[in-house]
N, C-alpha and C positions, 0 to 999 in steps of 0.2 A: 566639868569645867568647859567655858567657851574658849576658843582663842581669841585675843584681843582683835584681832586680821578683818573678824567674821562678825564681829559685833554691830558695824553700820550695817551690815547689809540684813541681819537679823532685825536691828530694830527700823532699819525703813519699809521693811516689810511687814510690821507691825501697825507701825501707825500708817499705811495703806491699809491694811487690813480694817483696823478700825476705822476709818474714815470711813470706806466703802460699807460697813455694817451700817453705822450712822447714818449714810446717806441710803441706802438702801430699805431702814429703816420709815427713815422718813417721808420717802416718796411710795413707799410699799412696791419696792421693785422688786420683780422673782431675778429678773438679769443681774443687776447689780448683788442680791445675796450671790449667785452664784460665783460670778466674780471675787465675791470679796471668800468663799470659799477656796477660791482658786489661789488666791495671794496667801490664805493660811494653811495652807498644804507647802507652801512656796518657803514661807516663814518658818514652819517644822521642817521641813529638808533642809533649810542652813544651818538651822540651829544642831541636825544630827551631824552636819558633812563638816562644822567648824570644829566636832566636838575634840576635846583634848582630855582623855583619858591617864588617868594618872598611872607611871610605868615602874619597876622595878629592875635596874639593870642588873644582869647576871655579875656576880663579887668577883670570879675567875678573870683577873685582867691578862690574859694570855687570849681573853676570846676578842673577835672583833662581828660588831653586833650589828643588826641592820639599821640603816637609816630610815627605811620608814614602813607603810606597812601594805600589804602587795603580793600577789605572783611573780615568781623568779620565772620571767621568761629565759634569759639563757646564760650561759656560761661558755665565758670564748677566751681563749691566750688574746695575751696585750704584749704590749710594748710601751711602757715609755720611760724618759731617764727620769722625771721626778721619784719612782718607784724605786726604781733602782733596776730599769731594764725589764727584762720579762716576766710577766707574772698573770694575771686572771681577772678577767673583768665580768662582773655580776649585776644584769639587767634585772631592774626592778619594775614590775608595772603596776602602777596604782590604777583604779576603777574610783567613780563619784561613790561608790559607799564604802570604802575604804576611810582611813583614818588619815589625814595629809600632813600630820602634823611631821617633822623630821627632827632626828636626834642623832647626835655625834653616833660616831662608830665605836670611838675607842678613846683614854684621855690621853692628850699630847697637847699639843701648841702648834697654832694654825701658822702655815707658810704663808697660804696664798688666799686671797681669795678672788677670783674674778667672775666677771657676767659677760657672757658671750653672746650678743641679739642674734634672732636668727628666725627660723618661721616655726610654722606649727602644725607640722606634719599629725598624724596620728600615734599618739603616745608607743602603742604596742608595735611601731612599723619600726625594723631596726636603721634607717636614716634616721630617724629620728634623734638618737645618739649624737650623730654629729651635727646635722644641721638645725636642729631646732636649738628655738630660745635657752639659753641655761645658764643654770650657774657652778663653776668647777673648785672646789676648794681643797688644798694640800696642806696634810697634815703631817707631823712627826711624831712618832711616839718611841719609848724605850727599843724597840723590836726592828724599827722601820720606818719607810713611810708610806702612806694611801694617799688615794685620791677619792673623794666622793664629790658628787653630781646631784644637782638638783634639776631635770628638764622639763618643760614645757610644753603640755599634746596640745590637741587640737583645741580642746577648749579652756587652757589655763592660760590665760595670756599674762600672770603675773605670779613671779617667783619674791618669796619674802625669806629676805636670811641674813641673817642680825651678827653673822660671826666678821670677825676682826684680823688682820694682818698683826699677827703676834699675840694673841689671843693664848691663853690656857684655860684647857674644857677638861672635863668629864665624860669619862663615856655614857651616852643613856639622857645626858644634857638637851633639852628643846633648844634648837636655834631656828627656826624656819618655818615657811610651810610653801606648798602648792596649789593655786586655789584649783580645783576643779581635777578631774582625769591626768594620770602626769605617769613622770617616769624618773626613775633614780638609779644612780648606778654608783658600783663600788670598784676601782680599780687595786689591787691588791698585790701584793708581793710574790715573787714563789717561796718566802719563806714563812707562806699561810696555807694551811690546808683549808679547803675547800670542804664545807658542812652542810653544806644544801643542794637542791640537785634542781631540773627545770621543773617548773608549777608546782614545787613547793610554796607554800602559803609563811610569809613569815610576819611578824610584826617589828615596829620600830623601837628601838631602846630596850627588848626582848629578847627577839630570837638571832642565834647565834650564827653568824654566816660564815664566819673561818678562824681559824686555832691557829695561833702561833707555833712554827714547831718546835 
């Protein structure tokens, strides 16, 4: 499955593609096939990079699952009151062949959600966190509450995420995506163990990044 996000840019690259075959054709241009080769390399890279793979989230709602799918670069102590004070914050880095799509953590009912503009540092550089583009949304569930992050690297200048101020989800739920290289993060309770450690490989709506205790 495509994400709907990724469909203009799959199919403008399409009909470039064929135009340029056509006209390439026509004029019996070696430059132009090549070009139009170029755009259809162009056209399968989005069509792999939009891809939305169908997910099964873990049944144990005690877990809280990643948002999307990435290397854990780190794990650092937080702070903040939406949380309930101290607790663990889990840096996600997505790479352009990663899967960008993003899904709830856990099911609750969204507090917040806002979009914070900002620059576009390098996904993997930990400024990045705060001053780059993003979006921050706070949820409640039976246990608690999180915060997850949706940010902005270098080359995603546009965050999509469909979730609502009073919203009830599921965990494992699509709401979002990142177009291009990004970063995600989970802000989490201390009354969540921690299940993943740095450059761990996890996936979105999947694998399991902390246990209720």
């Amino acid at each position: 499955m495509i994400a709907a996000p990724g469909l203009k840019f799959i199919l403008t690259g399409a009909v470039i593609t064929l135009f340029l075959v056509f006209l390439a054709a026509s004029r019996d241009s070696l430059a132009l096939f090549i070009l139009s080769a170029v755009f259809a390399l162009l056209t399968i890279f989005m069509a792999f990079f939009y891809r939305n793979p169908s997910r099964q989230a873990p049944t144990d709602t005690n877990l809280i699952i990643s948002i999307a799918d990435g290397r854990v670069l780190s794990i650092e102590k937080t702070s903040h009151p939406f949380i309930g004070g101290a607790g663990n914050k889990v840096s996600i880095f997505l790479s352009v062949f990663n899967v960008h799509i993003n899904r709830t953590p856990v099911a609750g009912r969204i507090e917040y959600v806002k979009y914070n503009p900002g620059k576009f540092f390098a996904a993997f550089k930990d400024k990045a966190s705060n001053e780059n583009e993003q979006t921050e949304i706070g949820i409640s569930f039976p246990a608690g509450k999180l915060i997850f992050k949706q940010i902005a690297g270098v080359l995603a200048r546009r965050i999509v995420c469909r979730l609502k101020d009073g919203q009830s989800v599921k965990a494992g739920e699509t709401f979002g995506l990142i177009h291009f290289g990004s970063r995600a993060e989970l802000f989490l309770p201390e009354n969540v163990e921690i299940l993943v450690e740095p450059g761990a490989c996890v996936k979105g709506g999947v694998t399991a990044i902390g246990r209720i205790k």
